[in-house]
N, C-alpha and C positions, 0 to 999 in steps of 0.2 A: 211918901214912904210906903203906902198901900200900895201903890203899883209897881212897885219896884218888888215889893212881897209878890206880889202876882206872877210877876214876868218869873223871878227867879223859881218859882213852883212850875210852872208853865215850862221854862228850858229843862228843869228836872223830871218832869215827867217823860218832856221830847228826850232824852239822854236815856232813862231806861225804855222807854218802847224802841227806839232803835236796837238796845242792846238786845232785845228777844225775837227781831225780827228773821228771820233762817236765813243762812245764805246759800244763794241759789244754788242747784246741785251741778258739782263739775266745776265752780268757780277756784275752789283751793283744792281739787283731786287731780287737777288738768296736770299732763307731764309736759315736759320739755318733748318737742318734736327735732327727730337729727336728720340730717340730708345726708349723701354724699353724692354731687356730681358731678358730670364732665360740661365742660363750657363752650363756648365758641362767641369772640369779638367778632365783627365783622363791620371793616368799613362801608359806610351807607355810599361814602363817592372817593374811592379808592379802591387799594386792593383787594381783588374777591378772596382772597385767602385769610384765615382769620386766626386770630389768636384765640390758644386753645388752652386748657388747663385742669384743673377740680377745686371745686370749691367743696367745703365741709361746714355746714351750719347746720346751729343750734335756734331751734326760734321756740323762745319761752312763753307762755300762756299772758302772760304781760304785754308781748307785741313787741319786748326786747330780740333782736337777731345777733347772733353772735356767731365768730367762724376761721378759718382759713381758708388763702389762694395761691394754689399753686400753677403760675403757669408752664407749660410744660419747658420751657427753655427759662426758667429759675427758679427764685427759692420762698418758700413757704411764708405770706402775710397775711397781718389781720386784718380782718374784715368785721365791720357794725353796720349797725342798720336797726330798719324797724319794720313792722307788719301792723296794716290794718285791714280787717279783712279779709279779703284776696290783695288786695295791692303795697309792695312790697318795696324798701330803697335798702340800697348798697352801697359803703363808699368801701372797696377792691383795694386801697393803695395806690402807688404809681405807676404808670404806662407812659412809658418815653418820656419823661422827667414831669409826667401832671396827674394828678389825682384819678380817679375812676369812681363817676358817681353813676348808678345804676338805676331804673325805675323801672317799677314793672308790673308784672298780674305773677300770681302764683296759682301754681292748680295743680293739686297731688306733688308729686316731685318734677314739676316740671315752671320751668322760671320762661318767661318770656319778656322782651322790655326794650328799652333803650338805654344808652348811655352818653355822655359828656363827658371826654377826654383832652380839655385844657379847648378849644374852637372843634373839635374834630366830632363828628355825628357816629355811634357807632347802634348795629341792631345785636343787641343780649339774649344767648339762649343756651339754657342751662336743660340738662334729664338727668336721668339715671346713671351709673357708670354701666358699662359694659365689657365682658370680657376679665 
């Protein structure tokens, strides 16, 4: 019974010194960061012309990504993912009836990466819009 008195002093203690401890600065000020840019698919061993579009994400201090894609010849989907880092995934929706999983580095507004479109190899690169 003594040590069970002990221990539950001991986790009470540990329970308020955590609650005094500060949390780091920036950790609960951080905003939501928003993109908006232009894409470009490009098959790795196929077509040199590549699918193009805008993407519009949200990437929350969390490492949650959130968004829409629009490629230019259709219509507006969602887009999840996540951020660690610099290194960044994306699943886009469908391309020619298979998912669009993306992987990549992030740096400022500029997405660079690879993707997986059902067997097909594709090279991801996302900037700025322009114009």
């Amino acid at each position: 019974m003594r040590t069970s008195g002990l221990l539950r002093a001991a986790a009470a203690a540990a329970i308020l010194a955590f609650g005094t401890i500060p949390v780091a600065a920036g950790a609960t000020s951080a905003q939501p960061q928003t993109l908006q840019l232009q894409t470009a698919l490009t098959e790795l061993y196929g077509s040199p012309f590549p699918y193009t579009g805008t993407l519009r994400l949200t990437i929350y201090p969390n490492g949650i990504v959130h968004g829409y894609y629009m490629p230019t010849d259709g219509s507006w989907q969602n887009v999840t993912g996540g951020i660690t880092g610099n290194r960044i995934w994306l699943d886009l929706g469908p391309l020619n009836g298979a998912d669009v999983q993306i992987t990549g580095v992030i740096m400022g507004s500029h997405i660079t990466g690879s993707a997986l479109v059902g067997m097909t190899q594709y090279r991801f690169e996302a900037g700025p819009l322009t114009g």
